[in-house]
C-alpha positions as CSV (number, residue, x, y, z in Angstrom):
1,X,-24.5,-88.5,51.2
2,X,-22.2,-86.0,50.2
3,X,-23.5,-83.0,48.6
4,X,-20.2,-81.9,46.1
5,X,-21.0,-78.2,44.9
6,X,-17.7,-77.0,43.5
7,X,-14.5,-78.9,42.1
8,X,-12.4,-77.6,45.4
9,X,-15.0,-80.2,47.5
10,X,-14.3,-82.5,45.1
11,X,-10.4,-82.6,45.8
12,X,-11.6,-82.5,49.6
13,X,-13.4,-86.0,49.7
14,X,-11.1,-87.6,47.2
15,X,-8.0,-87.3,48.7
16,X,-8.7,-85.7,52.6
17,X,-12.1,-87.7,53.2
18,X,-11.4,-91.2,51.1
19,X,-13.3,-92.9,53.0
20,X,-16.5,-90.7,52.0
21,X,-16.3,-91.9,48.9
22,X,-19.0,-93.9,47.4
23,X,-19.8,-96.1,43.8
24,X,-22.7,-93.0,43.9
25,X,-19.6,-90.2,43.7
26,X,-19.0,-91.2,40.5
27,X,-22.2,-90.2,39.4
28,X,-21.2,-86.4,40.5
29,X,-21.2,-84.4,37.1
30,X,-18.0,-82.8,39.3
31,X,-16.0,-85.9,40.0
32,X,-15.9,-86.4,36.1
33,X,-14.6,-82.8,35.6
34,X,-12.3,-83.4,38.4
35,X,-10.7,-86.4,36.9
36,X,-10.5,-84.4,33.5
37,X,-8.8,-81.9,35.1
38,X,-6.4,-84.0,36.6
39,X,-5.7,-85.4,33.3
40,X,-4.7,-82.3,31.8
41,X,-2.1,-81.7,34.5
42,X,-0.5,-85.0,33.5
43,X,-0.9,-84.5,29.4
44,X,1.6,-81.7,29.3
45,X,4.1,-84.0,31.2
46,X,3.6,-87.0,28.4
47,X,4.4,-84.5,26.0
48,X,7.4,-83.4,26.9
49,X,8.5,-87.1,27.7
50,X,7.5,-88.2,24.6
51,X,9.4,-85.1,22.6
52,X,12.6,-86.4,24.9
53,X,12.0,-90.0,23.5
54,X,12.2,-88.4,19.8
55,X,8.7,-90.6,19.2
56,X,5.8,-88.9,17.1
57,X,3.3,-86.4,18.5
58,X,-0.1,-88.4,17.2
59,X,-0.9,-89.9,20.8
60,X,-0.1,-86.9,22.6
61,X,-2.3,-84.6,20.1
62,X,-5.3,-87.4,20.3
63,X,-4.8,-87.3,24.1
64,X,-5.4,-82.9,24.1
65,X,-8.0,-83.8,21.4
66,X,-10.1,-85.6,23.4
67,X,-9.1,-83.9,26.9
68,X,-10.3,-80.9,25.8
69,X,-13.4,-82.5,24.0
70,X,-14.5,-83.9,28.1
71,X,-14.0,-81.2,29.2
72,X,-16.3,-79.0,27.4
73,X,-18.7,-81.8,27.2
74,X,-19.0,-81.8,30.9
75,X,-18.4,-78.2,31.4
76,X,-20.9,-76.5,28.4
77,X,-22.4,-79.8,27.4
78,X,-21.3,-79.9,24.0
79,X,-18.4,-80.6,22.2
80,X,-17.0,-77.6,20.1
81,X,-16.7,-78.1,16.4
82,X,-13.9,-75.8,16.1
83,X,-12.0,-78.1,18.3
84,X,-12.5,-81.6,16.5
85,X,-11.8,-79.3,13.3
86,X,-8.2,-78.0,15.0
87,X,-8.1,-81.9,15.9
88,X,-8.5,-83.1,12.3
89,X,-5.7,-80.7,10.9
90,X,-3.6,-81.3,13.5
91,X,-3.9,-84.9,12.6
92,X,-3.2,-84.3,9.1
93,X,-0.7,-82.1,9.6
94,X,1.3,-84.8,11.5
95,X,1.2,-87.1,8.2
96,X,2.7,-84.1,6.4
97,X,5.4,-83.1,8.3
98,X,6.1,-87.3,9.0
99,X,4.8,-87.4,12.2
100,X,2.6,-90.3,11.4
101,X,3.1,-93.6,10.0
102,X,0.0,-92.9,8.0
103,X,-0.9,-91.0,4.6
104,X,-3.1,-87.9,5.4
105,X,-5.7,-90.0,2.7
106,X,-5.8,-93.2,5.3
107,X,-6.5,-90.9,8.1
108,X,-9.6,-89.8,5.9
109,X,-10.6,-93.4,4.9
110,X,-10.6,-94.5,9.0
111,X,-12.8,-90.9,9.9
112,X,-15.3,-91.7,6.8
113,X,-15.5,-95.1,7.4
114,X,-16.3,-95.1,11.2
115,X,-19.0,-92.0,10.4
116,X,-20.5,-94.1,8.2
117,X,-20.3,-97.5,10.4
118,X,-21.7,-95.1,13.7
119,X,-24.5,-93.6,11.6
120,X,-27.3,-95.6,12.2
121,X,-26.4,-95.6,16.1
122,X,-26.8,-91.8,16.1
123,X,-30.0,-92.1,13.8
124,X,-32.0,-93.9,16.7
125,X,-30.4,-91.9,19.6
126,X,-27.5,-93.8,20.7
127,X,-25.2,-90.9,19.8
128,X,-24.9,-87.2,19.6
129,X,-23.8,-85.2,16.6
130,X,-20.9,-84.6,18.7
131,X,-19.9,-87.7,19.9
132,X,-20.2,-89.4,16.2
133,X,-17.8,-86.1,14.9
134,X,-15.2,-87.1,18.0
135,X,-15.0,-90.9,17.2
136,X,-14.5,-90.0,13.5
137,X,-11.9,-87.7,14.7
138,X,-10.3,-90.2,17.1
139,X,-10.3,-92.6,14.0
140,X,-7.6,-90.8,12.1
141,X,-4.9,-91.3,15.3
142,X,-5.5,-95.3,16.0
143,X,-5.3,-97.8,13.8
144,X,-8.5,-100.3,12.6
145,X,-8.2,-102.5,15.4
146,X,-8.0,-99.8,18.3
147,X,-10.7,-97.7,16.6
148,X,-13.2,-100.2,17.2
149,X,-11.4,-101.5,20.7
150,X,-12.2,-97.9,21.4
151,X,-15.6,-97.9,20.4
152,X,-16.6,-100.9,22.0
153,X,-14.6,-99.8,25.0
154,X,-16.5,-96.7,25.2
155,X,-19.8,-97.7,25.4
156,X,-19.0,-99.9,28.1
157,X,-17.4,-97.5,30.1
158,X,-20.8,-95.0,29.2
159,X,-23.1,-98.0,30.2
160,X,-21.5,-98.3,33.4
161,X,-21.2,-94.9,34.2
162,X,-25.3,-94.6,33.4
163,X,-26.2,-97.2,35.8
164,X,-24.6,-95.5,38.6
165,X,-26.5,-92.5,37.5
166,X,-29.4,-94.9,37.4
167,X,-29.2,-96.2,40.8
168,X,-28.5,-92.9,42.7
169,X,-31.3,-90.6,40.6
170,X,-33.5,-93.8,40.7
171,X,-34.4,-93.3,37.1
172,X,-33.1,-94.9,33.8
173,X,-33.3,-91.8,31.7
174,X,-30.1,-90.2,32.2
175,X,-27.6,-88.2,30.0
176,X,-24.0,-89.6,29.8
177,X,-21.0,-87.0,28.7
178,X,-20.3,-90.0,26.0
179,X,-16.7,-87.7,25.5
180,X,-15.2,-88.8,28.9
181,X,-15.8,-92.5,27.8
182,X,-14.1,-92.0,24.8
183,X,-11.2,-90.6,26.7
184,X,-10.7,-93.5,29.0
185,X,-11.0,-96.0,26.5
186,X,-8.3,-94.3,24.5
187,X,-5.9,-94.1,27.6
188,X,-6.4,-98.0,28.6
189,X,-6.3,-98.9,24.2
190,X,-3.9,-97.1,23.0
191,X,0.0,-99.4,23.0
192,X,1.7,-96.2,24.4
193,X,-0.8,-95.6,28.0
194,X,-0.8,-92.1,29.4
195,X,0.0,-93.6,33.0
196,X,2.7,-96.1,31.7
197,X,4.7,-94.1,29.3
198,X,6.8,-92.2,31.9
């Protein structure tokens, strides 16, 4: 069992002890911050290739968006509403200055519309106030079809995540950071992948 107190044993195990590492590891509220923090190492890089491509900023910004939003959900448990609110004008802004193959008012019309479809889920419990803000968010930077890839895609990845939890705490009530989901779904949805765009 290893017993991970601090990021700096994280990067131990992962990349000087590999064979230490177990399906229960990525239970570790650490090994989630650790692969957020590796992923916003590599988000600066995307941005400056995709500024020497001459494409639009709208994955890039999504991919800070919801980078920062992980990380704050793991680190202070909560995801700040000033920045989904910096995410939303950023998003807008990108439609203004023709950054965007969207209208600023389609952006809306995708954010209202997934609040509204994700509403009852955060009625009974399924989602935090948070979580249901970032999706609507998230909704103004992907089109129909990847906004509800994404969603789908998250919960999956949450559900999977919370049986690991399960199994190593031996108890089914557990508290996922739904925000890191979100992220990875994004990353494996969206046509231009993090990973795959250098």
């Amino acid at each position: 069992m290893i017993g991970w107190h601090s990021p700096s044993t994280f990067y131990y195990h992962l990349f000087r002890s590999p064979r230490k590492l177990s399906l229960k590891a990525f239970a570790k509220p650490y090994f989630h911050l650790g692969l957020v923090t590796i992923l916003n190492f590599l988000i600066p890089i995307r941005i400056i290739f995709q500024i020497m491509k001459g494409l639009t900023m709208e994955i890039p910004v999504l991919y800070c968006l919801l980078s920062g939003s992980a990380f704050t959900d793991i680190y202070r448990h909560k995801i700040l509403n000033y920045w989904l609110l910096f995410g939303a004008i950023a998003g807008s802004l990108l439609s203004f200055f023709g950054q965007s193959q969207d209208p600023i008012y389609m952006k809306l019309l995708r954010a209202v519309i997934t609040l509204i479809c994700l509403l009852p889920v955060y009625i009974i419990g399924g989602l935090g106030g948070g979580d249901l803000k970032l999706l609507a968010v998230t909704a103004m930077f992907l089109s129909y079809e990847e906004i509800i890839a994404v969603i789908i895609g998250s919960f999956v990845i949450a559900a999977f995540l919370g049986i690991l939890k399960a199994i190593k705490y031996r108890s089914i009530n557990q508290t996922i950071h739904f925000a890191l989901p979100v992220l990875i779904s994004v990353l494996l949805i969206t046509k231009t992948s993090l990973l795959l765009s250098f």
